[in-house]
C-alpha positions in Angstrom: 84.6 123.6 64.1 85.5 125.6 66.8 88.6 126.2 69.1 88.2 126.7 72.8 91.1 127.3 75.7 91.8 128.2 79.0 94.8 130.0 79.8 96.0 130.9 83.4 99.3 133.2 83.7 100.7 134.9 86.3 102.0 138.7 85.2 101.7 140.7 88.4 102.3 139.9 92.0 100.1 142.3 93.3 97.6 139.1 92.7 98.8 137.5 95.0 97.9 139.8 98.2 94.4 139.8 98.1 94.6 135.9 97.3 97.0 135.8 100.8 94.5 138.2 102.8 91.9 135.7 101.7 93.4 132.8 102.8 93.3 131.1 99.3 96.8 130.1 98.7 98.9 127.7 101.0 102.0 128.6 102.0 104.3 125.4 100.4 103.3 125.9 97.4 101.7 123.1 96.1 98.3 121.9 95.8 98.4 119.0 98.7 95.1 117.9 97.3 92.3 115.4 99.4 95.3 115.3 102.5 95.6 116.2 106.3 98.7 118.9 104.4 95.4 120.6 102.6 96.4 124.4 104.0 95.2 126.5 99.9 96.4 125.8 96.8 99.8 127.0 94.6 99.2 129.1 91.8 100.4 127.6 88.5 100.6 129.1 84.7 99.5 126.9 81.7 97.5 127.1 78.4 94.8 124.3 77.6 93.5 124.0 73.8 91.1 122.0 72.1 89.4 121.7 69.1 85.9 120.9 69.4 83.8 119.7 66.6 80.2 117.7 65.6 80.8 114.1 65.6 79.1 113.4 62.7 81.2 116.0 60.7 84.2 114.5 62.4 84.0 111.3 61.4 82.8 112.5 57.9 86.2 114.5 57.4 88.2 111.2 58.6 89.6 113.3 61.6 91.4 112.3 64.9 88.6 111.5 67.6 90.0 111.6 71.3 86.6 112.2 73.1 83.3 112.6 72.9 81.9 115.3 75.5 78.5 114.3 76.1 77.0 117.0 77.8 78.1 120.5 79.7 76.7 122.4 82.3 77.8 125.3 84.4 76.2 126.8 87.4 77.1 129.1 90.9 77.7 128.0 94.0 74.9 130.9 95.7 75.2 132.1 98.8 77.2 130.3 101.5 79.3 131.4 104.5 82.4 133.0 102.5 83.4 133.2 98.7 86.1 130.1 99.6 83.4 127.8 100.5 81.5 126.0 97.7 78.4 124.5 98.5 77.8 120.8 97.9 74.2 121.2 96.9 75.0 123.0 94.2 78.0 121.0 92.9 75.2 118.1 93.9 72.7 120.0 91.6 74.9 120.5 88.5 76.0 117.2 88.5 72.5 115.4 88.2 71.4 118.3 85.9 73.9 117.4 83.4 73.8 113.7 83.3 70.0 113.7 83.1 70.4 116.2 79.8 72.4 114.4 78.4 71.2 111.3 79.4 73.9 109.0 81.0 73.5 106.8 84.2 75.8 107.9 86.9 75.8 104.2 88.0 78.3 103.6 84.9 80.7 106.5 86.1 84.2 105.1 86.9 86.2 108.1 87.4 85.6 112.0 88.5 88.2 114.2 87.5 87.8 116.8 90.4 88.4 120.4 91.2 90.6 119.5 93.9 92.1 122.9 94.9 93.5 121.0 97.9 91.4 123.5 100.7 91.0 121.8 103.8 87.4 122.9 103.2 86.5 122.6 99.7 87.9 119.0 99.0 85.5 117.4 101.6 82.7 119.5 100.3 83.3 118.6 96.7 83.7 114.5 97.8 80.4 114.9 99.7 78.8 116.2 96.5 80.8 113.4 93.8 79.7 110.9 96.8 76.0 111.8 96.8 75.7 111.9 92.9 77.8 108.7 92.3 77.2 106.6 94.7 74.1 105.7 96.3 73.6 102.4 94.5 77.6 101.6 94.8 78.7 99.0 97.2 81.4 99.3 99.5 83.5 97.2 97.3 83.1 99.6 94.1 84.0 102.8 95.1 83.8 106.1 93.3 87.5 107.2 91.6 88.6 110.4 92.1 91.8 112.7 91.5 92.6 115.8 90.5 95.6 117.5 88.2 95.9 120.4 90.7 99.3 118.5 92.9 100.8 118.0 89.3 100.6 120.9 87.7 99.4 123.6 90.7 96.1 125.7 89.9 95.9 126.8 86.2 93.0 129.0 87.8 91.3 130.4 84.0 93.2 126.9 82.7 92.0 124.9 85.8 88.7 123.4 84.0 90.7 122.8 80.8 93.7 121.0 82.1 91.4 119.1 84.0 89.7 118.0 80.4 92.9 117.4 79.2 93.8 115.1 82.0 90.2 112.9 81.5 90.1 112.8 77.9 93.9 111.4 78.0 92.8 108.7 80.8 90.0 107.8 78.3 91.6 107.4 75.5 95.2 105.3 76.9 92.6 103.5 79.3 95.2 104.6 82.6 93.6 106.9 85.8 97.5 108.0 86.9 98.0 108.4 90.3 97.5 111.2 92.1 100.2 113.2 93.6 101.2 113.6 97.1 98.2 111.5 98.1 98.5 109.2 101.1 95.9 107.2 102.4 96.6 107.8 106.1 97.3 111.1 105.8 93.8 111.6 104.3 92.0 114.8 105.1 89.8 113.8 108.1 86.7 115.3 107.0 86.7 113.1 104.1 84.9 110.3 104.9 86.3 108.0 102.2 85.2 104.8 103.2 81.5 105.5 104.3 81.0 107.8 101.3 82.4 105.5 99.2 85.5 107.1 97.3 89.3 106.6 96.2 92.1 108.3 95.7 94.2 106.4 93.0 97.3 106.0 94.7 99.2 104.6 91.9 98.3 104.6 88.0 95.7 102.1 87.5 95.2 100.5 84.0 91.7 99.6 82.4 91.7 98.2 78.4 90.3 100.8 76.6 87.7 98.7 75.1 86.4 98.4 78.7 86.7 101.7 79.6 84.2 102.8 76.7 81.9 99.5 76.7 81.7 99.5 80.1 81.2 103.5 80.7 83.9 104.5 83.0 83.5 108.1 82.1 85.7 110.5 82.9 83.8 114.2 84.3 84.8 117.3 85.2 83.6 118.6 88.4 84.0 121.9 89.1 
């Protein structure tokens, strides 16, 4: 058995001036995440635990099973014009790396559970990546899920990728993808091209029996 957490606090604010110089954070505040408003991300503080443990030893000991994690995978974005843009490729590489390892069809993927910073940068790079691994074999009629925690809760930054587990593990389990905050559809952020690439925002809580949700494999991911 093993414990693992992420944990994201804010002690000094001499963080914050090389994160302003670099045009990271936006200045509301908030995290205005996949929107037209998508100016950097507010800074948040939270701590994210799980314990992970072997299925087989988990069912053996009678224990609490919320989720079953698959497969992980972590890679770098390599060069690209500046340390705040992420390359889709990449994200694009990790993401079929992962489901071929652990050998899950994308085409059975309901839901992405996405960085989501709310940069007006990153976000349309990260939905051009989640597009091009989800949905090439979608119709316009099924698109791809996505949200992210980030609007809720602000960027956990070293809790980011754990609240964001949180957050898909909980979706799985109750069989709801909540809404996600500050999102509307015609304030969209214009380089997202939502309808050709095939992608939602849930704009209210949407509710799936949970029996589908795991027969059907709407699995919740991570992208980071």
């Amino acid at each position: 058995m093993a414990i693992a957490a992420g944990v994201g606090l804010i002690l000094t604010p001499a963080t914050m001036m090389p994160m302003t110089a670099l045009n990271f954070l936006g200045k509301s505040g908030k995290c205005f995440t996949f929107t037209n408003k998508a100016e950097g991300y507010g800074r948040g503080e939270g701590i994210g635990v799980v314990v992970l443990k072997r299925l087989e030893d988990a069912m053996r000991d009678n224990d609490t099973i919320r989720a079953v994690i698959r497969g992980s995978r972590v890679n770098q974005d390599g060069r690209t014009p500046g340390i705040t843009m992420p390359s889709s490729d990449a994200q694009l590489s990790n993401i079929r790396a992962v489901y071929k390892e652990a050998g899950l069809d994308v085409d059975q993927t309901a839901y992405v559970e996405c960085h989501g910073t709310g940069t007006p940068a990153g976000d349309p790079k990260e939905c051009f990546a989640v597009s091009r691994a989800f949905c090439g074999s979608r119709g316009d009629d099924n698109p791809i899920l996505i949200g992210s925690i980030k609007p809720n809760i602000g960027h956990l930054e070293g809790a980011a990728g754990i609240a964001g587990l949180i957050k898909a593990v909980l979706a799985v389990e109750r069989g709801q993808i909540p809404k996600n905050l500050y999102f509307d559809p015609l304030a969209g952020n214009p380089d997202i091209k939502f309808d050709e690439w095939k992608i939602k925002v849930c704009t209210s809580s949407i509710t799936v029996a949970i029996e589908r949700m795991v027969l059907d494999g709407a699995v919740c991911v991570v992208a980071r």
